[in-house]
FIMIRO-394297 format. One record per residue (C-alpha): residue in three letters; x, y, z; residue number from 1. Coordinates in steps of 0.001 Angstrom, whole numbers, plus 500000, padded with zeros to 6 digits. Example, Ala and Ser with C-alpha at 12.3 -4.5 7.8 and 13.67 -1.06 7.14 Angstrom:
! FIMIRO-394297
  resn       u       v       w  resi
   ALA  512300  495500  507800     1
   SER  513670  498940  507140     2
This chain:
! FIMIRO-394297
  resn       u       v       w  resi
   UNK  573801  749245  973332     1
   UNK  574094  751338  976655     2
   UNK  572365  752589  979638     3
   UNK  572874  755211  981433     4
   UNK  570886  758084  983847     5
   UNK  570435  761585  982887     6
   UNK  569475  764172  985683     7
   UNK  565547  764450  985714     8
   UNK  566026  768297  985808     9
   UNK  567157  767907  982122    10
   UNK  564796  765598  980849    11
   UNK  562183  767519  982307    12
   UNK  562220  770256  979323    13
   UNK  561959  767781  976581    14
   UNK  558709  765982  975664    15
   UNK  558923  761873  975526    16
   UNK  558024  760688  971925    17
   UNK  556545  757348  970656    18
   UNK  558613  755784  968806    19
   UNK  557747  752951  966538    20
   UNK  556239  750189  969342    21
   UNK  553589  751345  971741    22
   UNK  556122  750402  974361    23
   UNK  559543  752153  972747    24
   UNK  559285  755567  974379    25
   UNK  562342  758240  974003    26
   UNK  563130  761581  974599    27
   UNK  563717  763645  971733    28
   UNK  567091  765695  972428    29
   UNK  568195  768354  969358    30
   UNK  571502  767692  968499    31
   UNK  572633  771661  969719    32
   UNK  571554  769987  973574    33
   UNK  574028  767462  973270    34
   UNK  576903  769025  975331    35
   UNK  574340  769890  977814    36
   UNK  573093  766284  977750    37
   UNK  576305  764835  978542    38
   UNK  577509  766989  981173    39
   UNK  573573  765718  983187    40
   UNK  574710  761952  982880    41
   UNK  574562  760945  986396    42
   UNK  576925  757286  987175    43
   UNK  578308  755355  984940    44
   UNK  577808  754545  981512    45
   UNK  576912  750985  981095    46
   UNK  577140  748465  977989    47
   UNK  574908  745821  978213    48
   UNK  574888  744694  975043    49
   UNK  577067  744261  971828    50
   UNK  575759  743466  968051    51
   UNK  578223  742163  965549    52
């Protein structure tokens, strides 16, 4: 699993989705937005956890 920040500016033109739990909350990003998504990743990207 990772964490990471995206640039609010981004985010800010896609609508946050329930999903599943009343706490699991994500933004739903088409798949076309990607490359756009990727270059608004602000830091690092962070593993902070593994599932084998």
């Amino acid at each position: 699993m990772t964490r990471f920040e995206v640039a609010k500016t981004f985010l800010d033109r896609f609508e946050v989705h329930q999903a599943g739990g009343r706490t699991i909350l994500e933004y739903w990003i088409p798949a076309e937005d990607l490359g756009e998504l990727n270059q608004n990743i602000v830091g690092r990207i962070e593993v902070v956890a593994e599932y084998h």
